[in-house]
ZAMARGU-4260 file (C-alpha; in steps of 0.2 Angstrom, whole numbers, plus 5000, padded with zeros to 4 digits):
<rodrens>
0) 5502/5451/5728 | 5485/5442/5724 | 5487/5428/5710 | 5480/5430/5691 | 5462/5427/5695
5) 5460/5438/5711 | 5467/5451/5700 | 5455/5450/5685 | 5466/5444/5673 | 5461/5432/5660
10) 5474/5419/5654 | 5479/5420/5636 | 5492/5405/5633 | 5496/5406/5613 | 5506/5392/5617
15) 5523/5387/5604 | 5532/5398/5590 | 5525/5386/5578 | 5508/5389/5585 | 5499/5406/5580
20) 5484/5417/5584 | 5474/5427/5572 | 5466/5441/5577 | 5448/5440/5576 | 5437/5453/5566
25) 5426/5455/5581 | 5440/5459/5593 | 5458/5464/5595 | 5461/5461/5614 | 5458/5444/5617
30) 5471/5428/5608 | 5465/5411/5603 | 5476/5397/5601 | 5476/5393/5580 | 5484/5375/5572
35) 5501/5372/5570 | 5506/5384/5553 | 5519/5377/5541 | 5530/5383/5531 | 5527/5384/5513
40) 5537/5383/5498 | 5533/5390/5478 | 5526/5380/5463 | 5540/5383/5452 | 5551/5377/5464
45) 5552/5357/5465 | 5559/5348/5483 | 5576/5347/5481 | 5586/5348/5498 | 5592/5365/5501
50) 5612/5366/5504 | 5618/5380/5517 | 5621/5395/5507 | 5623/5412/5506 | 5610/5426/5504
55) 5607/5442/5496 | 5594/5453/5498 | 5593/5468/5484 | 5583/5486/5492 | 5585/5502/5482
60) 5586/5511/5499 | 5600/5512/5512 | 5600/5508/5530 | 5607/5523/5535 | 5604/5516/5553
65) 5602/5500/5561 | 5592/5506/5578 | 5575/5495/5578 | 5571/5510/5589 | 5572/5526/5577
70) 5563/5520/5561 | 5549/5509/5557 | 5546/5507/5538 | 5549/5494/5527 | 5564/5500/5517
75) 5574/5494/5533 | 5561/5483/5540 | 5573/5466/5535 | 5586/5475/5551 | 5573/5472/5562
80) 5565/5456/5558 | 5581/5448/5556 | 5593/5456/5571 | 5579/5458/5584 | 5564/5449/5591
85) 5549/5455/5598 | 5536/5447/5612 | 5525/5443/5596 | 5527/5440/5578 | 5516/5442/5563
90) 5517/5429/5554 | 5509/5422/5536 | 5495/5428/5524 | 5482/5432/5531 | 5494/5438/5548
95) 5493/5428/5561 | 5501/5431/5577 | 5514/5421/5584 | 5520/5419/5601 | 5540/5425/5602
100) 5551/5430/5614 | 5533/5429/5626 | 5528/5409/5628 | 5510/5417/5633 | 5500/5433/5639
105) 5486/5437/5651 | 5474/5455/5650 | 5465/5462/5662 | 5446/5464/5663 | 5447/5483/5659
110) 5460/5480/5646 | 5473/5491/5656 | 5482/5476/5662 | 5494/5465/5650 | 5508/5452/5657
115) 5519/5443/5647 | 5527/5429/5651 | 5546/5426/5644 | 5552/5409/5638 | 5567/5404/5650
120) 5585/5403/5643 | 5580/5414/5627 | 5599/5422/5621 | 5604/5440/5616 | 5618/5438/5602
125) 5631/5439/5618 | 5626/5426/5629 | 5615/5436/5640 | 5599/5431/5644 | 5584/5441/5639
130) 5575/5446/5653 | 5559/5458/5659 | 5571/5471/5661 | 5577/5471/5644 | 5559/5473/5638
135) 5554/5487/5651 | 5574/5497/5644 | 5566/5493/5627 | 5551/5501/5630 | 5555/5517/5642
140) 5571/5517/5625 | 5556/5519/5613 | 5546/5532/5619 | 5561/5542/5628 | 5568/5543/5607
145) 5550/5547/5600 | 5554/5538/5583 | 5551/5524/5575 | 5536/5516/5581 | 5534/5526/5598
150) 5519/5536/5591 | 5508/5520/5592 | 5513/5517/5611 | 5515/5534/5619 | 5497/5535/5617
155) 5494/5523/5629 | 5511/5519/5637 | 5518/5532/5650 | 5537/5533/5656 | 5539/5522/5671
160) 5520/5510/5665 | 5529/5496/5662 | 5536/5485/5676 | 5547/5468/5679 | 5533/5456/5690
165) 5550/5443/5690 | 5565/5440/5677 | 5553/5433/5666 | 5537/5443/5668 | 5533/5458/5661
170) 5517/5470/5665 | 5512/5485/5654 | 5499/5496/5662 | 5490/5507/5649 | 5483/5524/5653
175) 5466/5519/5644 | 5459/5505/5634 | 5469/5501/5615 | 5461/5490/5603 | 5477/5489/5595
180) 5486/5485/5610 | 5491/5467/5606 | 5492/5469/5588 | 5506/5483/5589 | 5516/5471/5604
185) 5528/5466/5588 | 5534/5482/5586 | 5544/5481/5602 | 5562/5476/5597 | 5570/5471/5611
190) 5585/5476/5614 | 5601/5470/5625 | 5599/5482/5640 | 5617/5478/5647 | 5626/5481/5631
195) 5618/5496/5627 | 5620/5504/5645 | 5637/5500/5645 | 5640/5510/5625 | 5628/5525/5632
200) 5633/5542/5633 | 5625/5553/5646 | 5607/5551/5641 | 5607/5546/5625 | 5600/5527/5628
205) 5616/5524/5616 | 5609/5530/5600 | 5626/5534/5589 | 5632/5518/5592 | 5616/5506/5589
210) 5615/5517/5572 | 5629/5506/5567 | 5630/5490/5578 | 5613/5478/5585 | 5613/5472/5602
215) 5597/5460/5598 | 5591/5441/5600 | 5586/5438/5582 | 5589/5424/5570 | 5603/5433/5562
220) 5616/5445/5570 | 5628/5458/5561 | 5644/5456/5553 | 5648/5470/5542 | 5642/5484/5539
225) 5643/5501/5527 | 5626/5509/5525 | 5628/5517/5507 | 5633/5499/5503 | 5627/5484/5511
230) 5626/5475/5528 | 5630/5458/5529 | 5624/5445/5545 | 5626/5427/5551 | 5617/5415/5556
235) 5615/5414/5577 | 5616/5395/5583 | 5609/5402/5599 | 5592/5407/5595 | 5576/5404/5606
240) 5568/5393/5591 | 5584/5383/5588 | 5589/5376/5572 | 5582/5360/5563 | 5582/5358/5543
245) 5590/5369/5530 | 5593/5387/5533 | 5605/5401/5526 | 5621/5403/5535 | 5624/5423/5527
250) 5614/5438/5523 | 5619/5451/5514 | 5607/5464/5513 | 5615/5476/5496 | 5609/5493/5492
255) 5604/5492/5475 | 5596/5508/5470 | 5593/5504/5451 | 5578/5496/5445 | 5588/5490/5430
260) 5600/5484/5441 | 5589/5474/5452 | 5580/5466/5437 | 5596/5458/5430 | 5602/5455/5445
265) 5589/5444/5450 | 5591/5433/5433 | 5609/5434/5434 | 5609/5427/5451 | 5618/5440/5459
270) 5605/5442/5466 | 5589/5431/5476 | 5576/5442/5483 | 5575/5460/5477 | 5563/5473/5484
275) 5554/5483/5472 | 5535/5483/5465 | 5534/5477/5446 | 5528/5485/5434 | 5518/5474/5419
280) 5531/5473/5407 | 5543/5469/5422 | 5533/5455/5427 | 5532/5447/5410 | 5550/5449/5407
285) 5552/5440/5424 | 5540/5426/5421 | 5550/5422/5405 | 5565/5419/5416 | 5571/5402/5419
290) 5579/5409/5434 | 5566/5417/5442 | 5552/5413/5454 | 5534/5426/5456 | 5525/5424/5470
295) 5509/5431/5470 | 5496/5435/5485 | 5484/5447/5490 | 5490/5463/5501 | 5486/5475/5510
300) 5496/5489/5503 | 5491/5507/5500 | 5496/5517/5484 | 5494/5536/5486 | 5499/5555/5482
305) 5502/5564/5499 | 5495/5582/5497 | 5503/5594/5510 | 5487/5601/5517 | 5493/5614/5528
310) 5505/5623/5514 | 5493/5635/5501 | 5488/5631/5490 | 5485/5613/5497 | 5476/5620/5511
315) 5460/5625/5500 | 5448/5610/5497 | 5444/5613/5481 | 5463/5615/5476 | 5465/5596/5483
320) 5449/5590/5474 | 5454/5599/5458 | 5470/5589/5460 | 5463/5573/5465 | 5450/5574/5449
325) 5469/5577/5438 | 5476/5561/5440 | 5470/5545/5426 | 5468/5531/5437 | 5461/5521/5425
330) 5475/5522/5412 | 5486/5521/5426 | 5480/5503/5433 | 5474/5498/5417 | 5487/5503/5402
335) 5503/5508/5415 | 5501/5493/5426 | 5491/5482/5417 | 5479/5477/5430 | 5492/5472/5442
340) 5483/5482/5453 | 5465/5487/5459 | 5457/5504/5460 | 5454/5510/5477 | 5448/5527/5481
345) 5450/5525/5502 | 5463/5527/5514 | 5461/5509/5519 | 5464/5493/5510 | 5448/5485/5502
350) 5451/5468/5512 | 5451/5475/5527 | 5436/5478/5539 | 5428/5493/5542 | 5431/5499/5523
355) 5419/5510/5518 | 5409/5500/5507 | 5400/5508/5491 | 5413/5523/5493 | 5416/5530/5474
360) 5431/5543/5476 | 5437/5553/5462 | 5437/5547/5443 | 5450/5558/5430 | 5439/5573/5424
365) 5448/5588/5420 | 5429/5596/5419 | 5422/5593/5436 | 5443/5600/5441 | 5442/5614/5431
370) 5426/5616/5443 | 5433/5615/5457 | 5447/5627/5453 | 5435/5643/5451 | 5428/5637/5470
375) 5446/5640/5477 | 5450/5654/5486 | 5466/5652/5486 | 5475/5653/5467 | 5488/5643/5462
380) 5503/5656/5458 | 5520/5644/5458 | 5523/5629/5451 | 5520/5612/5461 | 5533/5601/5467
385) 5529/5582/5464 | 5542/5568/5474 | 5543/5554/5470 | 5555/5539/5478 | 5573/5533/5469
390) 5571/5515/5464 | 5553/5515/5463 | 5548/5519/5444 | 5530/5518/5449 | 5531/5533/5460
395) 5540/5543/5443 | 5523/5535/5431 | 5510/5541/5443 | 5521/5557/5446 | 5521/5561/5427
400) 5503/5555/5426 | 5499/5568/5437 | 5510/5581/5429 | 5499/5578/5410 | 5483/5583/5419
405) 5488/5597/5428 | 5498/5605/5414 | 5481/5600/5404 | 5471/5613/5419 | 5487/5626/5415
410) 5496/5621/5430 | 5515/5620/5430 | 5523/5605/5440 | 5542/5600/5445 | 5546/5582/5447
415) 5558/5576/5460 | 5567/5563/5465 | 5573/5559/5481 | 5581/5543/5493 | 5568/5538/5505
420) 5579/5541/5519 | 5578/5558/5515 | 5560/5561/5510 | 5553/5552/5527 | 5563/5564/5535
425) 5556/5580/5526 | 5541/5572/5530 | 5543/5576/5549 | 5539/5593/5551 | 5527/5604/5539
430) 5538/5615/5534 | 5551/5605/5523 | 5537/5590/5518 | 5534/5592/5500 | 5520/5599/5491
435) 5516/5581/5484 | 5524/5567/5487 | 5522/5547/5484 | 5521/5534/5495 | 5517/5516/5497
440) 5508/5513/5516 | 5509/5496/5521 | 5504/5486/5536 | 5515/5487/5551 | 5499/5479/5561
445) 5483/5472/5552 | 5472/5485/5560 | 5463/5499/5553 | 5470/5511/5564 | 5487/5505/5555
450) 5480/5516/5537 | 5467/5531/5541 | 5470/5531/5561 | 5489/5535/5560 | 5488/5543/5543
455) 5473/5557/5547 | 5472/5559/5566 | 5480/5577/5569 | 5485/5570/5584 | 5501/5557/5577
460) 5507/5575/5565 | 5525/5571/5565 | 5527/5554/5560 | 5533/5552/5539 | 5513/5543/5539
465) 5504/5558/5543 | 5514/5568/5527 | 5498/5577/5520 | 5494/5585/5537 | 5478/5585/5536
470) 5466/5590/5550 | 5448/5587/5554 | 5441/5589/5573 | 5427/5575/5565 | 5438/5562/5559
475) 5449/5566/5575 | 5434/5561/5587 | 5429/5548/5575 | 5448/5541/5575 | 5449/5542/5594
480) 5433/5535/5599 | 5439/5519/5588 | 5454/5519/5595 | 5449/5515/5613 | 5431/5505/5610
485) 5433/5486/5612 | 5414/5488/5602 | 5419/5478/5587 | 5400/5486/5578 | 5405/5503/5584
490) 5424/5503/5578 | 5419/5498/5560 | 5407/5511/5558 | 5416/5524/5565 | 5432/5521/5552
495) 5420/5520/5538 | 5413/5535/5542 | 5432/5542/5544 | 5436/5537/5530 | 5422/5543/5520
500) 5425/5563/5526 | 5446/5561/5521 | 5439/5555/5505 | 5426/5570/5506 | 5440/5582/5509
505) 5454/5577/5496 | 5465/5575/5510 | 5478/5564/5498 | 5478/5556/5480 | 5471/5539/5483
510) 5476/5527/5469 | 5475/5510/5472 | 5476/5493/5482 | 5492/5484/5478 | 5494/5467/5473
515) 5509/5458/5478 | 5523/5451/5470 | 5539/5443/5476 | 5552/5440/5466 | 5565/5427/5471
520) 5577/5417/5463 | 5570/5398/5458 | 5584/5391/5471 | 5576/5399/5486 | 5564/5388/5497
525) 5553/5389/5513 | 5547/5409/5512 | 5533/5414/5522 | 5524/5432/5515 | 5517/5443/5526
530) 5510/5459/5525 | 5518/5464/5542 | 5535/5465/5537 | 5534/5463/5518 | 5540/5445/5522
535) 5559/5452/5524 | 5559/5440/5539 | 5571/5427/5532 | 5573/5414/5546 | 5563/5401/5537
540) 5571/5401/5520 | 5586/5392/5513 | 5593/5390/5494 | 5591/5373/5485
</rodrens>
């Protein structure tokens, strides 16, 4: 076998976990080394030493299941993050990319050639060592399930693509260059290969019982568990990183699906970390608190109505611009929210490159809808549906936002609600998606294939992201070509110009760009935010 150079490959050590790499604007398939990155801690929260103590964790939706292989949103992201490591982690604000499970990597010329190199003597929570052929299992598991995250490496992964070199090398071979290739490695949980052959029935790569056990390496590994309750986990002394300084012993992550509940939860103390997106008067109760923390930094989240474009009348243009001039974004951000978020008419957030500068979208004007209405050729003969997401009032305000201006243009609406668990799952297939639907799209990489590639290419239909099904040969070609350039100058301007025809079609309700808010209690110490993750990765926190 000839050695790295005679085969082209470019060596790119990212060297320790406390090291990280960010992904430069101009390209996505090479790593640099960055300075060490620290752990910091809040303002409000002065430096006393943190004792071990136990966490909890409040989420309005259940983890119906606990397989890193079958979802990948952020209701259950914390499973993940905590029970399972990746070759790569995101990391911080802005993300930077940490070397994980991998000590370093090396690419090929052509960018069809990656190889990871394993840090010796890493642990799975039952002794085993993780090896290469724990990573090619996790990856033939993934695309074999087609959930969770397999959409972004089917693409460019085939069955059988990714090889063991040696016990602790591991070589994917891509069917054709990914820009994305390297940001979306993190998305691989890798999972115990042994323990899982040996609960598998037939073919079914063990998938009833990881639903409701872990076989990972992560920081934390299970304990208990009753999905329509909570799941509690413990720390593992055998992690890769080790353990130096203060850090939580327990986890409990507790299904808490109402909004009231979480709020006084938090002040109580019952609660230290609660998932759920403010509203104005939230946040000034909150900052009042003598027992609550707010953290505040930008994000990269998405706000938006998802319009079921292949179900009349949703499949008429002017129906979906008529819809999209129906909604008052201003009193919305402004009055509802109280500028605790900004306006954004594009399926991409405004910090991130290759947003379609200058873009204007749709303002509320009930005249330039009732416009659009007599264009349609399709009429509006039923009453809309409009769901919105249990635990996430925001999704209920926009949704009876929404319902004023249409009732305003004579059109009768029906509001709602349902568990996410169950409306990602009606997203899946045309036929039982809703008409409109709310949803937050956050950043599982910091690409912008991660928003308008997954969300508007025809080609990912299927996934809960793509749930307004909307279809455009142009964008498609745009999207694709993008996908595969390593031309930095040539990807930005073929998103703008993506981005610019989804707008031009309606495709969704584009709302806004979130802020971010964390909401902790005053004890908790040491947490790192990032967008990747909503910064549910708990290893790094502990309680004064």
């Amino acid at each position: 076998m000839p050695n790295q150079e005679q085969a082209g490959l470019v060596n790119n050590r990212v060297g320790s976990a406390d090291e990280g790499v960010t992904l430069p604007r101009r390209t996505l398939l090479k790593a640099t080394a960055l300075a060490s990155l620290v752990g910091g801690t809040f303002e409000t929260i002065g430096g006393a030493k943190a004792a071990p103590a136990n966490f909890v964790f409040g989420n309005p939706s259940e983890y119906d299941t606990l397989d890193p292989h079958t979802v990948a949103d952020l209701s259950r992201v914390a499973v993940r993050l905590n029970f399972y490591d990746g070759l790569y982690r995101w990391a911080d604000n802005p993300p930077k990319l940490l070397p994980w499970l991998a000590a370093s990597h090396t690419v090929s010329d052509d960018g069809l050639t990656y190889r990871f190199t394993l840090r010796p003597n890493s642990r799975f929570h039952d002794g085993a060592e993780v090896t290469a052929d724990d990573v090619v299992y996790s990856v033939e598991r993934l695309l074999a399930l087609k959930k969770g995250s397999a959409g972004l490496f089917s693409p460019i992964l085939v069955p059988g693509g990714t090889r063991v070199i040696d016990p602790l090398t591991v070589e994917f071979k891509l069917n054709k260059p990914a820009a994305i290739f390297l940001s979306i490695i993190p998305e691989i949980a890798v999972v115990n290969s042994r323990l899982l052959r040996a609960h598998a029935t037939g073919e079914d790569w063990a998938a009833n019982w990881l639903a409701q056990n872990e076989a990972g390496s992560g920081s934390y590994q299970l304990d208990t568990y009753n999905p329509a309750v909570a799941l509690t986990a413990k720390r593992f002394p055998g992690h890769f990183l080790g353990w130096s300084g203060n850090h939580l012993d327990r986890l409990e992550f507790r299904v808490v699906r109402e909004t009231t509940s979480l709020l006084f939860g938090l002040q109580r103390g019952d609660l230290d970390d609660i998932d759920l997106a403010p509203s104005s008067d939230q946040l000034s109760d909150l900052r009042k608190s003598p027992t609550v923390a707010i953290d505040e930094q930008p994000s990269l989240r998405l706000f938006i109505l998802h319009l079921n474009n292949q179900r009349a009348p949703f499949n008429d243009v002017h129906i979906r611009r008529a819809i999209s001039y129906a909604f008052d974004y201003d009193s919305f951000i402004n009055d509802i929210l109280a500028g605790t978020a900004e306006r954004n008419p594009a399926p991409m957030p405004k910090p991130m490159w290759g947003y379609p500068t200058g873009l204007q979208g749709y303002t509320y004007d009930l005249d330039k809808a009732r416009h659009e209405l007599s264009l349609a050729a399709v009429k509006i003969d039923r009453p809309l549906e409009i769901h919105t997401l249990v635990g996430a009032d925001q999704s209920d305000q926009a949704a009876t936002l929404l319902q004023a201006g249409l009732q305003e243009l004579g059109i009768a609406t029906r509001i709602i609600p349902e568990t996410w668990p169950t409306l990602s799952g009606k997203a899946r297939q045309i036929e039982t998606t809703p008409d409109i639907w709310a949803n937050w799209i956050s950043t599982i990489y910091p690409d912008p294939n991660n928003w308008v590639g997954e969300m508007y290419n025809s080609r990912n239909w299927g996934n809960w992201k793509t749930g307004s099904w909307y279809k455009n040969p142009k964008v498609d070609a745009l999207l694709d070509e993008a996908y595969v350039s390593t031309d930095q100058a040539k990807r930005e301007q073929n998103y703008q110009e993506a981005c610019r025809q989804v707008v031009e079609d309606a495709a969704s309700v584009f709302i806004y760009n979130s802020k971010w808010f964390g909401l902790f209690s005053k004890r908790l110490q040491g947490y790192r935010f990032t967008p990747v993750g909503n910064g549910e990765d708990f290893r790094w926190i502990s309680l004064a």
